[in-house]
N, C-alpha and C positions, 0 to 999 in steps of 0.2 A: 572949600572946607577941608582941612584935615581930619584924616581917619586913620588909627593906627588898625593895622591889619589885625583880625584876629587869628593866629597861628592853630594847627592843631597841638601844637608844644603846648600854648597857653590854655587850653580847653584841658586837654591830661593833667598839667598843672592844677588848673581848679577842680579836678572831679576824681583824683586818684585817693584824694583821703589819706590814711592809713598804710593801704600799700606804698607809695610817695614817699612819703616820711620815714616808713619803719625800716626803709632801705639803708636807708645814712647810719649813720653812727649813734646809736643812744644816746642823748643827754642821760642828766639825772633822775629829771623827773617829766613823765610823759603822761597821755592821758588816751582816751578815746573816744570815739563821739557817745554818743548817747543810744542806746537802745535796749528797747523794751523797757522803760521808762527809768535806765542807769546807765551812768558810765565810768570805767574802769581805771584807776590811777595805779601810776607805777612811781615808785621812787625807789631809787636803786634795787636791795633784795625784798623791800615792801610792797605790797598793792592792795586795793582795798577798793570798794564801790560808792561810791556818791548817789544822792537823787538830784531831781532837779533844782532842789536851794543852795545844793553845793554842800551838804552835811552830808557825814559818812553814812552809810547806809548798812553795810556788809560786810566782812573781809572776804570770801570767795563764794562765787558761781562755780555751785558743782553740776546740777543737774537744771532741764526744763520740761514742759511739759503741758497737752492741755486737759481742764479737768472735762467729769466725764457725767454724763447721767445717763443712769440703764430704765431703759422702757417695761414699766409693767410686764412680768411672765405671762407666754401664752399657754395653754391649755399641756402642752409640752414641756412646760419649765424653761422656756428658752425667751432669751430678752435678748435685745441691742442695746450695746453701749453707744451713745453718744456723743463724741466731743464738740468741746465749745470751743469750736476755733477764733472766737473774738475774743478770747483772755487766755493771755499766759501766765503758767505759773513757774516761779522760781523757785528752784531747793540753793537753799543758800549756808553759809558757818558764817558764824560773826562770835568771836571769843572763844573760839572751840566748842562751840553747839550750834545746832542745826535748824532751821525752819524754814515757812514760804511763805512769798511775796508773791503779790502780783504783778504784772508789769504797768497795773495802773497805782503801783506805789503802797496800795494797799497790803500790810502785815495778814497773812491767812492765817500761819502758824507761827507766833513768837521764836527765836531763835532761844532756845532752852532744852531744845531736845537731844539727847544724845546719839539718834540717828534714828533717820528720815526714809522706810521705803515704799516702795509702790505694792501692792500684792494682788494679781489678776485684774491689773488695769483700773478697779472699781474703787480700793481702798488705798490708805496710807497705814502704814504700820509705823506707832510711833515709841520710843522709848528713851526712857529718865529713870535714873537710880536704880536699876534694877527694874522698874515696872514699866510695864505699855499699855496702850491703847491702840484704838482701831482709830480713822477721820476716815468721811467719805475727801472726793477730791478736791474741793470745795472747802476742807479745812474743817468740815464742823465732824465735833468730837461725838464719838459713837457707846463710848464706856466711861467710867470714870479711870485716870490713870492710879491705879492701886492694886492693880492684879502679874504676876509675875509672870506670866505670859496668857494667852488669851488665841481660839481658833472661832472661825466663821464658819455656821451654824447655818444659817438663811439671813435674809434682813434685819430680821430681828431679834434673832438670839446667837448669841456667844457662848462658846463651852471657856471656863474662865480658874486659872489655878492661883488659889492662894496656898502657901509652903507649900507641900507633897500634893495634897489634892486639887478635886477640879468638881464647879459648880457648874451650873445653865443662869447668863445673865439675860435678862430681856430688854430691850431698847423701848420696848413702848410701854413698859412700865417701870425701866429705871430701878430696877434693885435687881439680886438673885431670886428668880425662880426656885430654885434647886441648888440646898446649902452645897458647899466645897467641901464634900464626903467621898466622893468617889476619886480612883484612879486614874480611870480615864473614862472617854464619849467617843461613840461614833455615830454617825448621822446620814444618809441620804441625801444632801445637798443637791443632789445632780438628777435627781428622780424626775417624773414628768409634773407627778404631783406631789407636797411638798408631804412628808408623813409628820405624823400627830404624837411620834414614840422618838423615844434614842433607845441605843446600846451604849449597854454603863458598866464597866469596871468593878469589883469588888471583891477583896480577899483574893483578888488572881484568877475568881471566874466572873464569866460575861450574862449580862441579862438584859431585861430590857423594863423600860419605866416610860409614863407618858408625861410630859411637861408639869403635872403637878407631884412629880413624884409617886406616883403611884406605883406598885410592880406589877408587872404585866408577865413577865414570865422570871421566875426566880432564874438565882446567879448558881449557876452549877451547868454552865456551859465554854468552850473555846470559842473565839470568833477573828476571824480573819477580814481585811475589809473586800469583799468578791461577792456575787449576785446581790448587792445592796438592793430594796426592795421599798416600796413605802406604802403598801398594802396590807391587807392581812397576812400575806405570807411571808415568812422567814426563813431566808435560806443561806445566810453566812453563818450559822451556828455547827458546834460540832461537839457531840458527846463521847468524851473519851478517844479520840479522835476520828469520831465517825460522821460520817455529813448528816445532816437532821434539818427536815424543813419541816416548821412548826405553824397552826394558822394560831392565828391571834385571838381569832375568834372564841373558838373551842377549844381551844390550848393545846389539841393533839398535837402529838410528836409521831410524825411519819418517818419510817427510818429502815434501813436493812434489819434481820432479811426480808420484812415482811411486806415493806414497800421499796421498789428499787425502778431506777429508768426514771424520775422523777423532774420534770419538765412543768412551767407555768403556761397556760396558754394564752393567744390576744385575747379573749375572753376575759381572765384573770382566773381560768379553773386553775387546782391541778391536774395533770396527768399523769398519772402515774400505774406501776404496773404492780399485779400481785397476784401470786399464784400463775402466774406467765400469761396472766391477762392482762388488759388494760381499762381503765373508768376513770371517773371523772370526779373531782371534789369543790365543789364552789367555793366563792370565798372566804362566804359564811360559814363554812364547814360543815354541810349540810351535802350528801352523796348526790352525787347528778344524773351520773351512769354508775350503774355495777361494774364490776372487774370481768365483764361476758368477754371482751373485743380483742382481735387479735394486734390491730393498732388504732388509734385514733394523731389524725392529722388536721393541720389547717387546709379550709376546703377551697381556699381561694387562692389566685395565680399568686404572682412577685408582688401586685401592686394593689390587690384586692385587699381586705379587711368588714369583717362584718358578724353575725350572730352563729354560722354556721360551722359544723367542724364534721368530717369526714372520718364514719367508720370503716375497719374492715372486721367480717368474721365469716369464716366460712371460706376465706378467700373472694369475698364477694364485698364490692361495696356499698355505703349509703351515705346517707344524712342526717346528725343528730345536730337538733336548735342547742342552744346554750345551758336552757335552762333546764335538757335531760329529752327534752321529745324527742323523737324519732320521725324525722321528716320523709326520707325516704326508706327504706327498706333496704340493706344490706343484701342486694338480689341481683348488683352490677358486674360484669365483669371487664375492668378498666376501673380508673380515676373517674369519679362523679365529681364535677365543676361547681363551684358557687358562683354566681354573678348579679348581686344584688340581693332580691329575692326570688330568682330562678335559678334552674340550675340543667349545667350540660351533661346528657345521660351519654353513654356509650351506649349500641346498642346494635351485636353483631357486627364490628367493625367500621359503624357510621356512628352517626350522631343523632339525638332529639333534646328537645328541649321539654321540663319542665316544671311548674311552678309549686309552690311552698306547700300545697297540698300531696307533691308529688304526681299530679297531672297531666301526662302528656299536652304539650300544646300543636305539635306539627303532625298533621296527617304523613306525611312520609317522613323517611331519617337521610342526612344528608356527610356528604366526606368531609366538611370540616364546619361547625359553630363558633362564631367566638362574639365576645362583648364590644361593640364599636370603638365608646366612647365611656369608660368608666367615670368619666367626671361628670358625666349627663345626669341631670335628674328625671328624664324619661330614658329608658336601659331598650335598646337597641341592638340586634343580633344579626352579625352576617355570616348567611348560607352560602357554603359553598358545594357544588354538583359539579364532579368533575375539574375544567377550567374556568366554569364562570361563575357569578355570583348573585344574589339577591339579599335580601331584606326582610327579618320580620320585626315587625312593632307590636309585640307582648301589651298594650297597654289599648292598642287599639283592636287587635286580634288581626291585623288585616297585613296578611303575605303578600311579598315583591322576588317572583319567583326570578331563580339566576338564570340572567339573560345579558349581564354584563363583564365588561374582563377586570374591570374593578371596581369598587364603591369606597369612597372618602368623603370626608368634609369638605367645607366652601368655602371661601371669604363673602359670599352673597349673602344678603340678608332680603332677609321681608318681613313686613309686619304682620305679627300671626302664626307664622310659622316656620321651623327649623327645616334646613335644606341639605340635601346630601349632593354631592358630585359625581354621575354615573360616568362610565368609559365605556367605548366599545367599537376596537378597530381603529383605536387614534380621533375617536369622535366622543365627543361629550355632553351632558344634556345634565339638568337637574330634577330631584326629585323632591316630595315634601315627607319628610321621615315617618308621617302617617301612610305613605303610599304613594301618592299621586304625584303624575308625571307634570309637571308646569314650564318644563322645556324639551322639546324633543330630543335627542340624540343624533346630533346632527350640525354641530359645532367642531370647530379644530379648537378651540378656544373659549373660555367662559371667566369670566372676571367682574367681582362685585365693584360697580363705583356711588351706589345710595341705596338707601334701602329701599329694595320693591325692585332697580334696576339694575340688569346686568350688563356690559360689556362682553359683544359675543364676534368673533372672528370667522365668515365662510371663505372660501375660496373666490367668492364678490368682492371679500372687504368684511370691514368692521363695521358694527351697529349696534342699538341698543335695543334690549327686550324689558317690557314692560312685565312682572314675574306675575303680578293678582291679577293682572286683565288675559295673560298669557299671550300677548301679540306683541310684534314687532312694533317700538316706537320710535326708530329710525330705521332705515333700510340698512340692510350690511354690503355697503356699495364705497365705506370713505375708506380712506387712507388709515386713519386711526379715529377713537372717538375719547372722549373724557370729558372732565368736571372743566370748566373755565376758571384758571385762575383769578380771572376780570373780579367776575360774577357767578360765586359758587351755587347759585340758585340756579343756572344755565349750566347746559350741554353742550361740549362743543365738536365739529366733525369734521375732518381736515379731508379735503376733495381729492383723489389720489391724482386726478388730469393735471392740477397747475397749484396743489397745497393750500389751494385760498381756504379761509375758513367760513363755515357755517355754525348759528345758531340758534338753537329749540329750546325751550320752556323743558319741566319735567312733564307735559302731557304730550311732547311730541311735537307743539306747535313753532312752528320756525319765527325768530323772533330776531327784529337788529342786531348789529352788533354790539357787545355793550362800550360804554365810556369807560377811559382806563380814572380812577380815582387817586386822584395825584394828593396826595398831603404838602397841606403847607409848611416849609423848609423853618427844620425847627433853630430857634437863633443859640447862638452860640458864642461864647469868648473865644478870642484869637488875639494870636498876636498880630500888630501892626509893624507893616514892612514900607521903609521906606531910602529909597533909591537917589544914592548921593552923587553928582555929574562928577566923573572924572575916577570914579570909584567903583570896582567892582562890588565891592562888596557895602551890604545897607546898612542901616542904622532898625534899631527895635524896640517897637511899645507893644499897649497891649489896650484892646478895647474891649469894656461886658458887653452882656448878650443883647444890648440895647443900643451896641454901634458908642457908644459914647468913650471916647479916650480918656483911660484913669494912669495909664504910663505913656509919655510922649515919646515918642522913638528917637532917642536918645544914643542908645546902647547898643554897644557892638553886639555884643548876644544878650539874649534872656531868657531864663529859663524858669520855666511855672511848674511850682511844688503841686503834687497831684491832689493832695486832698484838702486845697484851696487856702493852705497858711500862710500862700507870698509869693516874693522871686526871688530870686538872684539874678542881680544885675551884673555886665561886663562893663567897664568903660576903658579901655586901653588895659594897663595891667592892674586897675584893681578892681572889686568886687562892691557892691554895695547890697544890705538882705534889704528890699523890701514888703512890707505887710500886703494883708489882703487888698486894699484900699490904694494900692499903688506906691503906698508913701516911707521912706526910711525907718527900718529899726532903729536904727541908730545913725546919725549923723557921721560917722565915722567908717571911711570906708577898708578893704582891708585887701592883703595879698593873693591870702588864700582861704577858703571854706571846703573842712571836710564831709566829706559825703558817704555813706553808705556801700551804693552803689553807683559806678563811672557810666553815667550813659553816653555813647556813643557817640560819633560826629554826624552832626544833624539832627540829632533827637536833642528837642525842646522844652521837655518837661522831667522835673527830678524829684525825687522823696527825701523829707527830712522832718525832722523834729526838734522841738527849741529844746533845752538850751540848744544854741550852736557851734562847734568847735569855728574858731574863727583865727587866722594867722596874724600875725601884724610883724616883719622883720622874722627875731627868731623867735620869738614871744608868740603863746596861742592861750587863747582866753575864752569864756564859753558865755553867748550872747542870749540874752533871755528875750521873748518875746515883747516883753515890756520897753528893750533897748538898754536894759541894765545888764550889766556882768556880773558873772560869779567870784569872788575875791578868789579863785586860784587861778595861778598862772603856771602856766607849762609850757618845753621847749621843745616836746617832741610827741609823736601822737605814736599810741598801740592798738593793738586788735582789741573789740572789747571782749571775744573768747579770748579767754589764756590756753585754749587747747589746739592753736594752730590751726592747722589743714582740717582739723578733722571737726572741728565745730562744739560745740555743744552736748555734751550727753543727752539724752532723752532718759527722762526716770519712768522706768517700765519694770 
């Protein structure tokens, strides 16, 4: 039997595409394959986009892109955008306006628009005749187009300008809120929570209104957009050019000279200073502290936050709660600590701890306190005396005096109760953060592998310890111990003398070894290879997952489209597409078929999409899955970017 060899020349031939072709000399008129559901024609200084029936679609690919959904705000103001990387979308001109397609063919936005942009990845900004609108990405329209420009507000409202002025439109009710009277809006967009007011424009001074209009603070101020706020408090205002932070509540205006040093706290007070004192003003605008202190500070570290705020007066400090109490007595000398609701006293150069009554908790004071674990919801303090360390649990009252060189967290777990990692002298042991010792101190080594069991290392070997019965449930005499891959219900413990392994239950008890559980081999399509005498090289089919031959090896190569639309077949130098089912697109075989991408010599499988560019001589035609062609015909193939090297724009 004759074979004609298959060359790597022939294989580059069939899978160069684009590249291939675009080398030679231009014809007239050229095209390209198809992607993302178009393809690109050139006819001398014309080109223009096709879909898949062969009707013109577009004159240019400007931009792409994927659309995007943002995830409900959290408590923070803060969302994730999402794209949807299963659709793309296209910014396209067709007649000298602008719109987007998808790459499943479908129109998002008609091409009528006079120009198409993206704004903070979430929206489109669109405009015609002088007016715009907003689209999410997704193409659906957010205004009506009738406003002469238009700014994002939140979700649902737009600050919105017809001639000179500028309204509040609302999306979820679909008219103006707030007629197109004023000058301008400003807004807090970015706040953690979203405010209930704007700053509004008039006559050339600034005020403020709540979404129905209402005044909230008349217009006889400056405003620059700087401390934006969306509380009660107001602090981008300025009278006559003096800073002025106003509550909304009570309508005061706090201002030089009488109030100055003017700071909001996490709380949401003010603080601020008068008469070279300092007090406190809620948000309600109701006094919290008098003007007695010589400063008030936040009472917690970098990472704390909570009800509590740090006086001083006297040169002495305390603790005042939020809401005006006095927790502790201004009678410290040092920083008094919040952590939680206790708190670290200074006290003659040591340390005590305590609680929200101001209580001492420690019969003695120690060289250093601090909070283990702030993200615990039982609050945990370690003492330090000296070089070593202990433990007290405020919650159970019960002291772990320092007797270690350190204390940390675990990966150990047990049921019931949280565990700490004591050290001391390169030896390790754990404890239960109520107090109690459940492993001694006397490990090189401690490592959680289930809960209730640890993985512990002596100078014997490795072993496992049983943490709620508190005894050894292997001896620490192997080589190493762990979980069974086998049998994740088993323990397993490698012998240090000859590596053999052993197996225990989780009660300790030694148990077979387990069977390894083999899966049945799952079936699979392949191609069919088959070995011609005299011939190095074989002939190629292709059989389903059921063994059964739907391509007879036939074919010098063959190569299977990945996401199950056919082949392409080789026979000597022509090509033949066939369908899923094994059998010809078309009767009619061809030179060449352009591809996307060239894979490689030896690799079997390629991606494509119908229509197909398809060669025949110097003629290339585009082949539908049906086995019908598109009425154009073309001589040469081009990139379906017209932007060369550099690809695609992304519209961002």
């Amino acid at each position: 039997m004759m074979t004609k060899i298959v060359t790597v020349k022939h294989i580059r031939y069939l899978l160069t595409g684009a590249l291939l072709l675009a080398a030679r000399t231009l014809p007239a008129q050229q095209a390209s394959i198809f992607s993302n559901g178009f393809a690109r024609v050139v006819d001398g200084e014309k080109s223009w986009y096709i879909d898949p029936s062969g009707k013109k679609a577009f004159d240019q690919l400007l931009a792409m892109y994927h659309p995007v959904t943002a995830t409900p705000a959290d408590e923070n103001g803060h969302s994730l955008v999402v794209p949807d990387k299963e659709l793309t979308m296209l910014l396209v001109a067709s007649n000298g306006k602008t719109g987007i397609v998808g790459n499943n063919g479908k129109w998002v936005l008609p091409a009528e628009y006079d120009t198409i942009e993206m704004k903070w990845k979430t929206y489109l900004v669109l405009r015609r005749d002088g007016k715009m609108t907003y689209a999410d990405t997704y193409g659906k329209l957010l205004l009506p187009m009738q406003f002469e420009d238009a700014g994002i507000l939140d979700d649902q409202h737009f600050d919105v300008k017809t001639g000179s002025k500028w309204g509040i439109y609302s999306t979820a009710e679909n008219k103006l809120l707030i007629p197109a009277v004023y000058e301008s809006f400003d807004y807090c967009g970015g706040c953690g929570r979203k405010g209930d007011y704007l700053f509004a424009q008039k006559n050339g001074k600034w005020g403020i209104i709540d979404f129905n209009n209402n005044i909230l603070i008349p217009f006889e101020y400056e405003h620059e957009h700087y401390f934006m706020r969306s509380d009660n408090w107001v602090m981008s205002l300025k009278k006559n050019g003096q800073d002025v932070t106003i509550n909304l509540q009570n309508k005061k205006e706090y201002a030089a000279p009488e109030y100055t040093d003017m700071t909001i706290t996490n709380n949401g007070s003010l603080r601020a200073r008068k008469n070279g004192k300092y007090g406190l003003v809620g948000e309600d605008g109701t006094l919290i502290a008098d003007f007695i202190y010589e400063d008030i500070t936040d009472a917690y570290d970098e990472q704390g936050y909570g009800p509590y705020l740090r006086i001083t007066q006297n040169g002495k400090t305390g603790i005042l709660r939020e809401d005006g109490k006095v927790i502790i007595p201004p009678v410290y000398e040092g920083d008094v600590v919040a952590a939680g609701e206790y708190f670290i006293i200074p006290v003659n150069g040591n340390y005590n701890l305590a609680d929200s009554t101001g209580k001492k908790l420690l019969s003695k004071d120690y060289t250093a306190i601090t909070l283990m674990d702030k993200r615990s919801a039982t609050p945990l303090f370690k003492l330090k005396q000296k070089a070593l360390y202990g433990f007290y649990n405020p919650a159970t009252g019960r002291l772990t005096g320092p007797a270690f060189f350190d204390i940390d967290g675990t990966d150990v777990t047990a049921p019931g109760m949280e565990l700490l990692e004591v050290s001391y002298r390169e030896m390790y042991g754990l404890y239960s953060t109520s107090g109690e010792q459940v492993l001694p101190v006397e490990y090189k080594k401690v490592e959680g592998l289930a809960p209730g069991l640890a993985a512990v290392k002596k100078e014997t070997g490795a072993g496992v310890y049983d943490i709620l019965h508190k005894k050894m449930l292997i001896p620490a005499i192997y080589y190493n111990v762990g979980i069974s891959s086998v049998d994740t219900s088993l323990l397993i413990a490698t012998r240090k003398e000859d590596y053999t392994e052993a197996f225990f239950n989780f009660k300790g008890v030694k148990v077979p070894a387990p069977k390894e559980k083999r899966l049945p081999p799952v079936a699979k399509s392949r191609l069919l290879e088959k070995k011609i005498a005299g011939s190095e090289y074989p002939l190629y089919g292709y059989t389903d997952s059921n063994g059964k031959i739907i391509i007879a090896p036939i074919y010098d190569r063959l190569l299977v489209e990945k996401n199950g639309r056919g082949f392409l077949a080789q026979k000597g130098s022509e090509f033949t597409v066939l369908n899923a089912a094994g059998k010809p697109v078309s009767e009619q075989a061809f030179d060449d078929v352009m591809l996307e991408e060239a894979p490689g010599y030896g690799v079997t499988d390629v991606q494509y999409s119908f229509p197909l560019l398809c060669r025949t001589g110097d003629n290339l035609q585009y082949l539908t899955a049906e086995g019908t062609f598109l009425p154009l015909k073309v001589n040469g193939v081009v990139a379906f970017s017209p932007y060369g090297i550099y690809g695609i724009p992304e519209l961002q």
